[in-house]
N, C-alpha and C positions, 0 to 999 in steps of 0.2 A: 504494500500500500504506500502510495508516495506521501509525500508531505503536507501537498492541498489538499489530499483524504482526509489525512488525521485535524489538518486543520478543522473544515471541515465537522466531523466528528462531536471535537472538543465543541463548537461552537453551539451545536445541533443541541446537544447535553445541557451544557449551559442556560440554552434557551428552554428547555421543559423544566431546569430543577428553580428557575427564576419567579418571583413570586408576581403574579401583576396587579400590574398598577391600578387601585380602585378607579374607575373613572368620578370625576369630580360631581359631588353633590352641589346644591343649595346652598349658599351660606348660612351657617347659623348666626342670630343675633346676639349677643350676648347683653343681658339685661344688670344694668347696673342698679340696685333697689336704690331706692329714694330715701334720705334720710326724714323722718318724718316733721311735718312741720309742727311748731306752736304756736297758733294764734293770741292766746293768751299773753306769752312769753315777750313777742315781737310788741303787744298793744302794751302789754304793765312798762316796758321799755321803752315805747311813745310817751307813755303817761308822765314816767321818772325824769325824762330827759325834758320832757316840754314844762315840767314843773321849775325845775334844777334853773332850767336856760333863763325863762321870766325872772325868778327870784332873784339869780345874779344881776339881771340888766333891769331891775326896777328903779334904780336913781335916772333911766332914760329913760325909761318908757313908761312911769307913773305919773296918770295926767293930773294928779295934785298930791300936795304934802299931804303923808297920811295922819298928821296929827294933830293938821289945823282943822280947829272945829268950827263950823259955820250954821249960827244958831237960824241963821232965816230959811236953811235948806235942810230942816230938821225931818228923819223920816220920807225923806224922797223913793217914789217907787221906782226900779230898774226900769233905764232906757227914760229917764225923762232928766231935762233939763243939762243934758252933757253929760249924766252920772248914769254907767252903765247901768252897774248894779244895784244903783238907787245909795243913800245914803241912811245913819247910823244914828242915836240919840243925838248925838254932838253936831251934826251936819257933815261928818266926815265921809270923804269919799269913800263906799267901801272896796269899790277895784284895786284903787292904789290901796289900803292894807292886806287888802288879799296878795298884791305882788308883794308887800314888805314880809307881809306874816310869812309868808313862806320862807325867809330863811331864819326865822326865830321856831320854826317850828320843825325844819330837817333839819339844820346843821346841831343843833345841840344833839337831836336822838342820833344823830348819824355818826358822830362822832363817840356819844357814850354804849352806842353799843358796838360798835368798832374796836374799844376798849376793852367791854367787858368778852367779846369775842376773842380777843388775844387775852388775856387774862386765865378766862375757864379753858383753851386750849392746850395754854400750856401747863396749867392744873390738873389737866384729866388726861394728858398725856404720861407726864412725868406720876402721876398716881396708880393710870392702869398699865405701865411694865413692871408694877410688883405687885407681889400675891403679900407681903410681912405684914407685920398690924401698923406700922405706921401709916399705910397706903389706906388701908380699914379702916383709918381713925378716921383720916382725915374726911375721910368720902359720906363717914359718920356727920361731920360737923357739916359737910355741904346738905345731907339733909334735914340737916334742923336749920340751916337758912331759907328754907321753903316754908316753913309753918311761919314767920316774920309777916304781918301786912306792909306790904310794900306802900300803901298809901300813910301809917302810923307812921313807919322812917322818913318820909318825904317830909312829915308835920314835925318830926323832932329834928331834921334836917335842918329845915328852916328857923326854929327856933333856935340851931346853934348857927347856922351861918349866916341867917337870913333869908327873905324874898328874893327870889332872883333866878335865874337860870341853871347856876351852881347845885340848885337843890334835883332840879329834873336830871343832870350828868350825873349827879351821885346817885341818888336814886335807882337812875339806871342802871348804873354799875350795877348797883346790890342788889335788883332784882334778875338781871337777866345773868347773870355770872356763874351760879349755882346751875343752872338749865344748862348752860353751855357747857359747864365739867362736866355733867351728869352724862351728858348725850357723847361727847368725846371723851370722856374715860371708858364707856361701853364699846364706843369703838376700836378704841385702843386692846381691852383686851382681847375682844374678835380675832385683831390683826396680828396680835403680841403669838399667836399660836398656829399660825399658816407657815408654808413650808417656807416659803422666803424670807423670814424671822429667823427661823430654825438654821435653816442654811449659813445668813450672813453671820450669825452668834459659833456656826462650827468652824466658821474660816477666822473667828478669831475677832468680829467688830465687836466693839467695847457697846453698851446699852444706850448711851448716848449718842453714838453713831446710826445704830438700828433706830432710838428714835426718831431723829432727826432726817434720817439718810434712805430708811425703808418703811416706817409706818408712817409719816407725816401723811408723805405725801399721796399715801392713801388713803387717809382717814380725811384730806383738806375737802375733798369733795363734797362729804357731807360738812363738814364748819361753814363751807361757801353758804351750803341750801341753807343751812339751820340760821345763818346769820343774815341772811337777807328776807327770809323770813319772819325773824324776829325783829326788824326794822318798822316793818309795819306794822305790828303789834303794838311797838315801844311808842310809834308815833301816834297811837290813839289815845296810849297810857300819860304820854308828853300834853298833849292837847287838854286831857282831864285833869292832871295837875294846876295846867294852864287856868283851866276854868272853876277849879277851887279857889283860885287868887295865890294859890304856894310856888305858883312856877316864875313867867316873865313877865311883870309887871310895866302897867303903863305909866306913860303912853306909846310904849314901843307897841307895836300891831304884832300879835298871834294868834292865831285860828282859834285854839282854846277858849282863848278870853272873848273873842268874839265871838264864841257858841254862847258861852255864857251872859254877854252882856247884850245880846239879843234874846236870849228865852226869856228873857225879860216882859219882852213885847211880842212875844211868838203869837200868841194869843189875839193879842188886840187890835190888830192890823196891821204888824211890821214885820210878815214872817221872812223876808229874803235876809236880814241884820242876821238871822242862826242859821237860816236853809244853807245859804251859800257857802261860808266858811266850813258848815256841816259835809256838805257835797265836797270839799275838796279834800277833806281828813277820810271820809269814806273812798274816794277812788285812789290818794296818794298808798291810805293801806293796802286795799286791793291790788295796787298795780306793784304794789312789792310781793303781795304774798304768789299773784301770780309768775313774778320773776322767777322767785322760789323755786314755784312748782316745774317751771320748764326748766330750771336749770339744774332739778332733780334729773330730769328724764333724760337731759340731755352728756348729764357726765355716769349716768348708771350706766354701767359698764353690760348687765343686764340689755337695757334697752339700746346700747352702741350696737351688739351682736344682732340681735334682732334687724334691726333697720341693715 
């Protein structure tokens, strides 16, 4: 047999033991799922921010001093005489206090539970990586600052520091603080007992490392939710201080006081002096607790997989 034979041959072989080639299908589309939206989330985020932006740029855009009182335009109804939202016993504009009130009425809660947030964080961390009775005690003594009435401390508050603003940041503090260990110390020891704890504590990280370097920042997800959360809460609690007379005292404008020094007349024909300031303490909570909620769903690792 000569050599183009076996050529040949080999080729002939080749070609039966060859596998062939599918011919080409369809293309498949490959469906990327949608992260799910939150309505909620996107609108409490409209509410916060549209709040926030006014309050700052109120020395521009308040069409009178919120604290001069103008006794011949007493009890004005909204939308008449150039006064949106009608005017107050005093004759005072109530829009411009509505744009002042607002930041007599976030920035103290925002910042006292800002506080108390870093505070019971790093309480309930440094408590739940140990099981000893020092850890026990202490977590003892965080629940008997829950049986405290938080409005009785505002009142001895004030009687040691005074009226003022001062009493609603402290206040704060000491109520929301014990909530915030409580809820990150349970997290903590969740997390103090998962394999990657376990792991970095075998390779030798000291506990201060683990806390700071492996449970933080797994446990911070929830301190976000739980503290923005608790923003809007604090600022119903802030408002009602407000409107005992123990909070900010006038004639600086806050919501509180104007719930309060409208329900006055709620009754006898000046209901917009409470309605209004009332409407804006109910949606600024709302639009926090809704943040909350979607920024629950949106860092659960749970709901990540899913979508």
């Amino acid at each position: 047999m000569s050599t183009t034979d076996l050529r040949d041959v080999a080729t002939a072989q080749a070609a039966a033991t060859a596998t062939p080639t599918p011919a080409p299908g369809p293309t498949r589309r490959i469906r990327i799922p949608r992260r799910p939206r939150h309505p909620q989330f996107v609108l409490g985020l409209v509410i916060i921010g549209a709040v926030v932006v006014v309050s700052i740029a109120a020395p521009w855009i308040s069409p009178y001093d919120p604290t001069a009182p103008d006794a011949a335009n007493r009890y004005l109804e909204p939308l008449s005489s150039g006064h949106f939202f009608g005017t107050d016993e005093q004759g005072r504009d109530i829009l411009s206090r509505m744009l002042w009130g607002g930041r007599a009425t976030l920035l103290p809660t925002f910042l006292a539970t800002t506080a108390a947030a870093l505070l019971g964080s790093i309480a309930g961390l440094l408590a739940g990586l140990s099981d000893a009775w020092p850890s026990a005690f202490f977590m003892r003594v965080v629940d008997v600052l829950f049986a405290f009435p938080v409005v009785i401390i505002a009142l001895a508050l004030a009687e040691i520091l005074g009226m003022g603003v001062w009493v609603i940041v402290f206040s704060i503090v000491f109520a929301a603080t014990p909530y915030v260990t409580r809820v990150v110390y349970a997290e903590t020891k969740r997390q103090r007992h998962q394999d990657y704890v376990v792991a970095a504590r075998s390779l030798g990280s000291t506990w201060s490392s683990v806390a700071f370097r492996e449970i933080l920042p797994n446990v911070l997800p929830t301190i976000i939710v739980y503290w923005t959360s608790l923003i809007g809460v604090l600022i119903v609690f802030a408002s009602s201080l407000s409107a005992l007379g123990i909070g900010v005292q006038p004639p600086t404008p806050d919501w509180g006081r104007m719930v309060a020094e409208g329900s006055k007349v709620l009754i006898s024909g000046s209901p917009a002096v409470a309605i209004i300031p009332g409407i804006a303490i109910l949606l600024i909570g709302l639009a926090f607790n809704w943040v909350g909620d979607g920024l629950r769903d949106i860092l659960d690792p749970h709901t990540v997989a899913k979508s």
